[in-house]
N, C-alpha and C positions, 0 to 999 in steps of 0.2 A: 447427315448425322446431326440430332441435337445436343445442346449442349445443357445443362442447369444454370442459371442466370449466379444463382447462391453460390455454386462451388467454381463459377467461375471468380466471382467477388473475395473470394477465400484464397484462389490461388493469388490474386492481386494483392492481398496483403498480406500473406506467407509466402510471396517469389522462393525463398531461400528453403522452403519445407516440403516445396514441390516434390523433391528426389525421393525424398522418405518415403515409407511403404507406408500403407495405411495401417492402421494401429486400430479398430474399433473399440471402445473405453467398456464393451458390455450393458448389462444390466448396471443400475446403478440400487444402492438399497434403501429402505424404506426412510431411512433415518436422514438421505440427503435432499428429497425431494420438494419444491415451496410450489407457495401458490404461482398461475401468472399472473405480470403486473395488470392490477385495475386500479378504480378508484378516482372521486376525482382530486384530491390531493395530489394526488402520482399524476394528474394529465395535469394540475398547473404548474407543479414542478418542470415536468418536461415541457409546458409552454415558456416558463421562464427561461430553462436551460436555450430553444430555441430563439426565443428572441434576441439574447445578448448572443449570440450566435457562440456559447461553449459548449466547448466538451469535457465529456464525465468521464472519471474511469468506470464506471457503474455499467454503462452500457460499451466502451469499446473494449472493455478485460471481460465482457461477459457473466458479472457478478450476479451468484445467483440472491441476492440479498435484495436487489434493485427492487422488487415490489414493496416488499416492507419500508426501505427505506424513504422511497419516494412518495409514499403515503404518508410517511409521514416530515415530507418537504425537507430529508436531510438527503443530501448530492454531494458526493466528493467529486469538484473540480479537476483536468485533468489538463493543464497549463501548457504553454510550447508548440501545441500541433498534437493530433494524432496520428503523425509517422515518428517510428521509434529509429535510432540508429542500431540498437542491439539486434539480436536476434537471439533472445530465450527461449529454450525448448520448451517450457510451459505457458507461454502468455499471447494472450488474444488479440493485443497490441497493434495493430500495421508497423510493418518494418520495410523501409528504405530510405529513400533521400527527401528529409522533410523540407518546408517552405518556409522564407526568412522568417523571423519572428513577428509577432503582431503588437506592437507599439501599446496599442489603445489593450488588449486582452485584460491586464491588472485592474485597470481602471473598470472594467465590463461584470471583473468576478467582485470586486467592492461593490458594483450597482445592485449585482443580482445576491449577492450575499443579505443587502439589506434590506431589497424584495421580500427576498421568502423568510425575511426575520431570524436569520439563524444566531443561536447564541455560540454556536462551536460549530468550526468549518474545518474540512479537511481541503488540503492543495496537495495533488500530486502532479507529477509528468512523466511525458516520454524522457526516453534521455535524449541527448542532443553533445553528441560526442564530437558533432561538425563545428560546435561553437568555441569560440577561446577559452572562454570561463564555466563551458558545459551549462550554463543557463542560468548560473546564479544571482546575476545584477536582474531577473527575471524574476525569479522571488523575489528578493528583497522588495518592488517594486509593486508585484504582490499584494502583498505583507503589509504594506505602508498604503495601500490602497486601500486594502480592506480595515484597516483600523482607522483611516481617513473618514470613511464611508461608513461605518458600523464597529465604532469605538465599542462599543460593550462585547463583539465577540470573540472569544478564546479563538487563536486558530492554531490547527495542525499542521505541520510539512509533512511529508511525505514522497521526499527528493530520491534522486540514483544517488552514487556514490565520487558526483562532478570529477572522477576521476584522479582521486586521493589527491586532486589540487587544495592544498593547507588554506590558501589566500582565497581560493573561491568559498570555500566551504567555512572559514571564518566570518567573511561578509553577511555570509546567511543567518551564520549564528547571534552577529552582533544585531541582527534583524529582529531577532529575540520574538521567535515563535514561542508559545506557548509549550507546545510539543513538539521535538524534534523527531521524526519516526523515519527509520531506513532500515529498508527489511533485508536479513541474510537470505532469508524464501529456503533454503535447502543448505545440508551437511557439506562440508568440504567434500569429501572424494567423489561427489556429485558435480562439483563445480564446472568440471571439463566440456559434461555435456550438457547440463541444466541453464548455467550461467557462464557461457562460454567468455562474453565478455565484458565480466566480472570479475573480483577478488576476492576470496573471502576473507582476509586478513586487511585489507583496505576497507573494508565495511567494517570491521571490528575496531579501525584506528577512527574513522571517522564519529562513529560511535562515540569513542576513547575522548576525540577530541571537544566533542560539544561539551562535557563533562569537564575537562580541565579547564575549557575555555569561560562557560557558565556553570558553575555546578547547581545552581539552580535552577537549571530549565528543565522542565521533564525529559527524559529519551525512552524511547519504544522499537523493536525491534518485533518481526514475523517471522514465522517458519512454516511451511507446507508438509504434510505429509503426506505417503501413499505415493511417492518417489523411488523407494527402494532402500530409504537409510531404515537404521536397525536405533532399537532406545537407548542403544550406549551410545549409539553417535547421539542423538539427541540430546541427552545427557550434558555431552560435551560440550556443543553448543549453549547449552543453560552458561554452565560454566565460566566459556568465554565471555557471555553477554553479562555475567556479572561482574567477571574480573573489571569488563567495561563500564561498570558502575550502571547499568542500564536496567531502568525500573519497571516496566513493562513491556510482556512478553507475550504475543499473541501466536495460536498456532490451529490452522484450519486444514480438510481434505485438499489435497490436490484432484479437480476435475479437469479432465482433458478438453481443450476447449474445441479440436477438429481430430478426425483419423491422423492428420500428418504431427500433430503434435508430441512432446511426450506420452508414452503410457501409462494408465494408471497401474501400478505395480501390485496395490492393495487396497480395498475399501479401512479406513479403521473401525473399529467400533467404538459408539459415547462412552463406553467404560475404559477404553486406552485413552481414551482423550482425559475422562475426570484421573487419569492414576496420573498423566501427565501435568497435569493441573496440581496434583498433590507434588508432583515431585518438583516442579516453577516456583511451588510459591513453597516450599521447606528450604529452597539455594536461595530465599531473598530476597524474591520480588516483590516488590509494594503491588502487582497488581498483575495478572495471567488472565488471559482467556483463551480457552480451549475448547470448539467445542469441533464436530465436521464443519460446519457455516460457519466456521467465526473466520470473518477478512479486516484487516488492517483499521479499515472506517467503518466496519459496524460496529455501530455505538458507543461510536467514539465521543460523542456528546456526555453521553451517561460514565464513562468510563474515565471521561477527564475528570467530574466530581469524585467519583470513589480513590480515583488518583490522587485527588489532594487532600482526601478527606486520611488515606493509607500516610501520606507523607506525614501529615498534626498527627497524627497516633503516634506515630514513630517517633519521632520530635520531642513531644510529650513525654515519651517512655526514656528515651535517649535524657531529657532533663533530669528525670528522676532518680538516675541508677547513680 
C-alpha cells in the first residue's frame, strides 16, 4: 500500500485533526481565486526569507495573498517557531511541542527587514503557551531589533493573547509598536470549537488594555467569515471592538486550509462584504477592510498611512467642534 508523501506531511502537522472526518471545502467562487506565486520580486523575497533562515506566516497559514505580496517584497514575519501550542480549527499552523527559542531570530528579522528595505513590517507568531511569559520578552527584543536595524520602519505586532498575562502583555506595549493588532478571527458562540484555546473576552481586554495603557498607539483587530456566524453576531463584535476603543477592523473569507480542518459553511459575496464595510465604518472606525482576500497584513503598509491620515482628520474635526 502507498501512501501520498503531502498528506502524510498534513497529518504531521495536524496530529490532533487526524480523528475528524473529511470535510472537502467544494468548489470555491470566481471572486476568491489569485494568481500562483511568480515573479522575480517574489523569488528574492523568498531568497531573503531563506537565508536569514525565517519563517512567514504567508506561507505556513497558507495565505492566499503570498503572490502579490511577495512581489511586491512585503513578508509578514512569523516569530517563535513554526510549531503552535494551540490547536484552532481553522489555521494552517503546525501544532505541537515547539523547540526552545532562537536567541539570534530578532536580530535575523532586523537584518532581513532592512534587506528588502521595508518601510512597514508585520511580526506575528505561533503561540507558545509552554513559555512563562508566552513569548513576550521575544517581541519586545524584536521590536528593538528592528528599529535598531531599520529605524525608519513602522512596525506591526500581531501577537496571540500571551494569555490574558497583564505584565506580559504590558511589556510589549511599552515596546510601543506602531500598530498593535490581535485578531478575535470569529463570533463568541463559535469559540468552543474554532478557538478552543482562546477567549473571547480576554482578547477584547487585551485590546482594552493597549488603549488604556498607550491611547496612542493604533490597535487593529480581524474577523473571518463563512464560519457559520449570522451579521448580528457580527454586529456585535463591531460593537465590542469599539467599546474597546479599537480603530481598525479587518474582515476576510474563511478558506479551509485541509479536509480535516474546519468547514467552510458559506462562501460570502463582495456585496456582503462592501454592506459590512458600510456597517464598520458608520460604529467608528477610523479604518475597515473588507473584502473575501482581505488577511491581517495585506497592505498593511498602505493602510497604516490612510490610518494616520483617518486619525488628523479626526483630530482636526474633534478641534473644531
Amino acid at each position: 500500500m502507498t501512501y501520498d508523501p503531502k498528506l502524510l506531511d498534513k497529518a504531521k502537522r495536524h496530529p490532533e485533526k487526524q480523528k475528524n472526518p473529511d470535510r472537502p471545502a467544494g468548489r470555491k467562487p470566481d471572486w476568491i481565486r489569485v494568481k500562483a506565486p511568480q515573479g522575480k520580486l517574489y523569488q528574492e523575497t523568498r531568497d531573503i526569507v531563506r537565508k536569514h533562515k525565517l519563517t512567514t506566516v504567508c506561507e505556513e497559514a497558507g495565505c492566499p495573498n503570498i503572490g502579490e505580496c511577495w512581489q511586491q517584497k512585503h513578508a509578514t514575519f512569523m516569530i517563535m517557531g513554526e510549531v503552535c501550542t494551540r490547536a484552532c480549527a481553522f489555521c494552517n499552523v503546525a501544532t505541537g511541542k515547539p523547540n526552545a527559542l532562537d536567541k539570534l531570530e530578532p536580530l535575523r528579522v532586523g537584518v532581513a527587514v532592512l534587506q528588502m528595505g521595508l518601510k512597514h513590517v508585520v511580526v506575528t507568531s505561533v503561540d507558545r503557551d509552554d513559555l512563562d511569559d508566552s513569548g513576550a520578552d521575544h517581541f519586545v527584543k524584536t521590536i528593538q531589533a528592528i528599529r535598531m536595524k531599520s529605524p525608519g520602519t513602522t512596525v506591526e505586532i500581531l501577537p496571540g493573547d500571551f494569555r490574558g498575562d497583564m505584565e506580559a502583555i504590558d511589556s510589549v506595549i511599552y515596546a510601543r509598536p506602531d500598530v498593535f493588532n490581535h485578531n478575535l478571527e470569529t463570533v463568541p458562540r463559535l469559540y468552543p470549537t474554532i478557538r478552543p484555546g482562546a477567549r473571547y473576552f480576554r482578547s477584547l481586554r487585551l485590546l482594552q488594555r493597549v488603549k488604556d495603557v498607550d491611547p496612542q498607539q493604533f490597535t487593529k483587530s480581524g474577523l473571518m467569515v463563512g464560519l457559520g456566524e449570522t451579521k448580528e453576531e457580527i454586529a456585535q463584535v463591531m460593537d465590542d471592538l469599539r467599546a474597546a476603543n479599537v480603530d481598525f477592523m479587518t474582515i476576510g473569507q474563511y478558506l479551509q486550509p485541509t479536509p480535516k480542518h474546519a468547514p467552510v459553511d458559506r462562501f460570502w459575496h463582495p456585496d456582503e462584504f462592501a454592506a459590512l464595510e458600510k456597517m464598520a465604518r458608520r460604529k467608528g472606525f477610523l479604518m475597515v477592510s473588507a473584502t473575501p482576500l482581505t488577511r491581517s497584513s495585506h497592505h498593511a503598509g498602505e493602510d497604516f498611512k490612510k490610518l494616520k491620515e483617518a486619525r488628523e482628520k479626526q483630530l482636526t474635526k474633534q478641534a473644531a467642534e
